[in-house]
ZAVO-913300 format. One record per residue (C-alpha): x, y, z. Coordinates in Angstrom, 2 decimals, m for minus. Layout:
N
[rec [X; Y; Z]]
...
This chain:
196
[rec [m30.16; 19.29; m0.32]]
[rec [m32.89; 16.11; m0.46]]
[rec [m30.60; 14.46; 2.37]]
[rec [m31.89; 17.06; 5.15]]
[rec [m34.47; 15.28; 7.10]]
[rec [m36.56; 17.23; 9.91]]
[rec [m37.82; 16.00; 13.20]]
[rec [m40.25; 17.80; 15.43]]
[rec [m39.89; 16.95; 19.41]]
[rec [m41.48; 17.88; 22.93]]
[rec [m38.64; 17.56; 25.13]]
[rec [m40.40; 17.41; 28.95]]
[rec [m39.29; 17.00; 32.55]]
[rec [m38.01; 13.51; 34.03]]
[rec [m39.92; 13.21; 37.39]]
[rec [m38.12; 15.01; 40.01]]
[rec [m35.93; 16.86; 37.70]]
[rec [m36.55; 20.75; 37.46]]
[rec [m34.87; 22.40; 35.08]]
[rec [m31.85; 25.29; 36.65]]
[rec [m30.93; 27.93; 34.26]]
[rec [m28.56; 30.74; 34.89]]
[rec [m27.79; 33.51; 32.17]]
[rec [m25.02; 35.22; 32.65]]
[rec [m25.92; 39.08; 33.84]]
[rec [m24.78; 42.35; 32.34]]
[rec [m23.66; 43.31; 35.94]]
[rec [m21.68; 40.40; 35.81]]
[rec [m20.23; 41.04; 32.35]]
[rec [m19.50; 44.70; 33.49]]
[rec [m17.46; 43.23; 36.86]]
[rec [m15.62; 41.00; 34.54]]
[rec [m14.92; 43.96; 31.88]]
[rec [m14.46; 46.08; 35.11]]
[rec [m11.52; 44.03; 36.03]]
[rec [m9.29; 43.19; 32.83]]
[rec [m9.06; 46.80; 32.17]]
[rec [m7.80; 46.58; 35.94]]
[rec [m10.21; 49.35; 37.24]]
[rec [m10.43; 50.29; 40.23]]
[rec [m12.20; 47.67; 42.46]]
[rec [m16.18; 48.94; 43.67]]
[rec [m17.28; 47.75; 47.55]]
[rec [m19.31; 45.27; 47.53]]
[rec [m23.06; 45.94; 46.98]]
[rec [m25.67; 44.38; 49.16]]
[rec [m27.38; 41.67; 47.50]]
[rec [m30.77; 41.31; 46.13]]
[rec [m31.57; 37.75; 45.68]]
[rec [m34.89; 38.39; 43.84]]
[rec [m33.14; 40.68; 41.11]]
[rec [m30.14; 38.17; 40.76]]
[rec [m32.69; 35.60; 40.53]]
[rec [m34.46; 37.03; 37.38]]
[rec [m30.94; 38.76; 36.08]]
[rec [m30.37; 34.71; 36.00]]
[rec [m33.49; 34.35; 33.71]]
[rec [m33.40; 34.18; 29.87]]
[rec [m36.36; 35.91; 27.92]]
[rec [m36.46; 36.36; 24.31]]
[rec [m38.33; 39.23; 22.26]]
[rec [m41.75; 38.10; 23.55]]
[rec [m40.66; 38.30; 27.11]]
[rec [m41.02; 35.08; 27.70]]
[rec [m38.57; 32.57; 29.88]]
[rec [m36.46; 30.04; 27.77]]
[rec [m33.11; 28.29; 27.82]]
[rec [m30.19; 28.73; 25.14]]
[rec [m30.84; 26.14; 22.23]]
[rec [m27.28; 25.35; 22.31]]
[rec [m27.95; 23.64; 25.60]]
[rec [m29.77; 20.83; 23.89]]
[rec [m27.61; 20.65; 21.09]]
[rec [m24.38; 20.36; 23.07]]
[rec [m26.44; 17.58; 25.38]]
[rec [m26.87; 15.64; 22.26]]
[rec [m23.50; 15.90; 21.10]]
[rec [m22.18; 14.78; 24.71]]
[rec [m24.71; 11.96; 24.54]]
[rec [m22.75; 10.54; 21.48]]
[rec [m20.37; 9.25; 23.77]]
[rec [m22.41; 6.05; 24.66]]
[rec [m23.16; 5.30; 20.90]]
[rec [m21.88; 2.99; 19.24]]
[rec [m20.53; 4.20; 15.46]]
[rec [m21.02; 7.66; 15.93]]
[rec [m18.65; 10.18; 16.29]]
[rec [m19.37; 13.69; 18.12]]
[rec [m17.63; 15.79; 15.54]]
[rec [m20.05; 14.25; 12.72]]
[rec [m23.31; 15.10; 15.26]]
[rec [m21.65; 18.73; 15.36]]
[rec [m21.62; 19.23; 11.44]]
[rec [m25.00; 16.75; 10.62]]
[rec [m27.47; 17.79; 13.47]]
[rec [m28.87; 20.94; 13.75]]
[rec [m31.64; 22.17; 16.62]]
[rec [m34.13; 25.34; 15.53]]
[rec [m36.66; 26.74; 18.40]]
[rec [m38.46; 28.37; 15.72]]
[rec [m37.44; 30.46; 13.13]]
[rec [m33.59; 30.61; 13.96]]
[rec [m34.67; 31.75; 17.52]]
[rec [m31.37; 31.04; 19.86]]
[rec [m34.04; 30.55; 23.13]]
[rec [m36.69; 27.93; 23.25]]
[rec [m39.96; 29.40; 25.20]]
[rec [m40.45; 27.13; 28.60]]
[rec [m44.05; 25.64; 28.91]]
[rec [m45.62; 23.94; 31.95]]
[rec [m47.05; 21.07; 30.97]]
[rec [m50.22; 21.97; 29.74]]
[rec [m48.89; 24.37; 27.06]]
[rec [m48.84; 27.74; 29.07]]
[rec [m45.73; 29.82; 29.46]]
[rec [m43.77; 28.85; 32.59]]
[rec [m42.46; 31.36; 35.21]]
[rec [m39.52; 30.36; 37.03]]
[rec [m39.68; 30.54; 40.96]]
[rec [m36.54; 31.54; 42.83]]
[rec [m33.93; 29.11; 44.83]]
[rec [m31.02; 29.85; 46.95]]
[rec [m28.38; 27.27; 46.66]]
[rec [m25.08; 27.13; 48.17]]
[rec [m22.12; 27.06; 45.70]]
[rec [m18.19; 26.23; 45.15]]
[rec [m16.49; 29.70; 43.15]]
[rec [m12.81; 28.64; 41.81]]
[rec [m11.19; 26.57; 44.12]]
[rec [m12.12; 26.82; 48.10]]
[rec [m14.59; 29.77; 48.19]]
[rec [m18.24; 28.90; 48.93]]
[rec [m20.99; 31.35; 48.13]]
[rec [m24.64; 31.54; 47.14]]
[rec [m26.64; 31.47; 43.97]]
[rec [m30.14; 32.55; 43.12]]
[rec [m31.72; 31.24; 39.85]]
[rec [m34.65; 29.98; 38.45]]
[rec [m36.13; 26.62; 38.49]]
[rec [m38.78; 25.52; 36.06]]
[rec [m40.18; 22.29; 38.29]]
[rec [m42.67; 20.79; 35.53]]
[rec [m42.09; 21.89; 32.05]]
[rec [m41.78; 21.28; 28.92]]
[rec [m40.24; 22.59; 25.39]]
[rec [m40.57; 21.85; 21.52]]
[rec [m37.41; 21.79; 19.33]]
[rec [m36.96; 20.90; 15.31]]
[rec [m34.39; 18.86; 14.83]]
[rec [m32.75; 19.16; 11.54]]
[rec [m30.18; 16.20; 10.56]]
[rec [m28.53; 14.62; 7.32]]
[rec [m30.44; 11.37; 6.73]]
[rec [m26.52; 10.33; 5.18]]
[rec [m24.53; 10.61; 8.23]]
[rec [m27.75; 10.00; 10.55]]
[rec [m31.15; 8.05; 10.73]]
[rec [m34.51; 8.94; 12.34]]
[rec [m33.84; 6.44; 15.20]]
[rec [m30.05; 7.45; 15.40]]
[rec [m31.25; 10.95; 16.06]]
[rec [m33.97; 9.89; 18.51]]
[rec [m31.87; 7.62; 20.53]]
[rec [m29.14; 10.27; 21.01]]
[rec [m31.77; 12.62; 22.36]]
[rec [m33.13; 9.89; 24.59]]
[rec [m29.88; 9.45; 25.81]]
[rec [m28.97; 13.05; 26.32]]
[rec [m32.18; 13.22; 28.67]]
[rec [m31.28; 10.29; 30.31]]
[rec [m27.62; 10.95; 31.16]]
[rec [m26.57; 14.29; 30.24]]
[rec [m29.16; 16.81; 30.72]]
[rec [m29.02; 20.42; 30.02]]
[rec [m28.63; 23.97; 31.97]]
[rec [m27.43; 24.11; 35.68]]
[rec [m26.69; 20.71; 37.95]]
[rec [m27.21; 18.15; 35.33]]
[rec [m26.13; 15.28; 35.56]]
[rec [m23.14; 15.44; 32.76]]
[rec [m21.24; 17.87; 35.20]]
[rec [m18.88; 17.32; 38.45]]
[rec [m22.21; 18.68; 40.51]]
[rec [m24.48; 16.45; 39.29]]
[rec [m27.43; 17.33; 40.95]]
[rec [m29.88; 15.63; 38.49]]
[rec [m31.09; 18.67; 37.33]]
[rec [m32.30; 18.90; 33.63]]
[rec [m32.93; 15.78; 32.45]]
[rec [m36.21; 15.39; 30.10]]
[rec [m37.70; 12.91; 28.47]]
[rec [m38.43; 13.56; 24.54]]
[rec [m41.64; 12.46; 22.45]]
[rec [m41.43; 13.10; 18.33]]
[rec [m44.38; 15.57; 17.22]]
[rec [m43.99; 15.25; 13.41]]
């Protein structure tokens, strides 16, 4: 199809914006699996912040860190909102974002290209309704990330597509505490630049 247009972008830290991710653990998986086929309930074991914190870290095949690349789609989809014209469900079926060879994480970088290592924090939390609790993830403080952006150049133009990505860095943000959810902690916004 001659309509498919490609953009490549760096997507990179606001200032004073780390990046929060959280993948969801296979011990966590197991507890939920563990209890909708209503076993039989375990103590609770004492908890190793350092091990939760990586559990909370996404790696692909190379071992290195990423986030999910649905995380910057869905923030560009949100940031439709603010647009004028354009319609979320037509960014759903016209924009499509690659990390490389159908790769579902995109690597983390620091800033000056090398792969970034996440560095533990402890933050206090709400689970359901009134229970408070803590959470240990990984925050990337400086980084960076490169994306192709694949769109239909009927439903969409180049600037279209840049602006909503601008605007999902500015408002929405991806992974934990950004700003698009009832936290809003800031966390996750970026700044984009167009490569090719």
């Amino acid at each position: 199809m001659d309509s498919i247009q490609r953009l490549k972008i760096r997507v990179f830290n606001r200032a004073g914006s780390p990046l929060v991710v959280h993948c969801f653990s296979e011990k966590a998986k197991k507890e939920i699996r563990d209890k909708q086929q209503k076993k039989a309930k375990r103590a609770k074991e004492e908890r190793r912040p350092r091990e939760e914190s990586e559990a909370a870290k996404y790696r692909n095949a190379d071992g290195l860190e990423c986030f999910p690349v649905t995380a910057l789609k869905k923030a560009i989809v949100s940031a439709a909102r603010v647009m004028d014209g354009i319609k979320m469900t037509e960014i759903r079926q016209s924009l499509f974002v690659d990390a490389g060879n159908g790769a579902m994480l995109v690597p983390i970088k620091r800033l000056d290209g090398t792969p970034h290592e996440g560095v533990m924090r402890e933050d206090a939390v709400t689970i359901g309704i009134s229970t408070r609790g803590l959470a240990y993830r990984p925050e990337y403080t400086e980084w960076q990330a490169e994306v192709l952006i694949e769109f239909d150049g009927r439903m969409l133009s180049r600037d279209q597509v840049i602006a909503l990505v601008q605007a999902a860095g500015f408002g929405v943000g991806i992974c934990e505490g950004r700003p698009e959810k009832s936290s809003a902690l800031g966390w996750g916004r970026f700044e984009c630049e167009v490569i090719q």
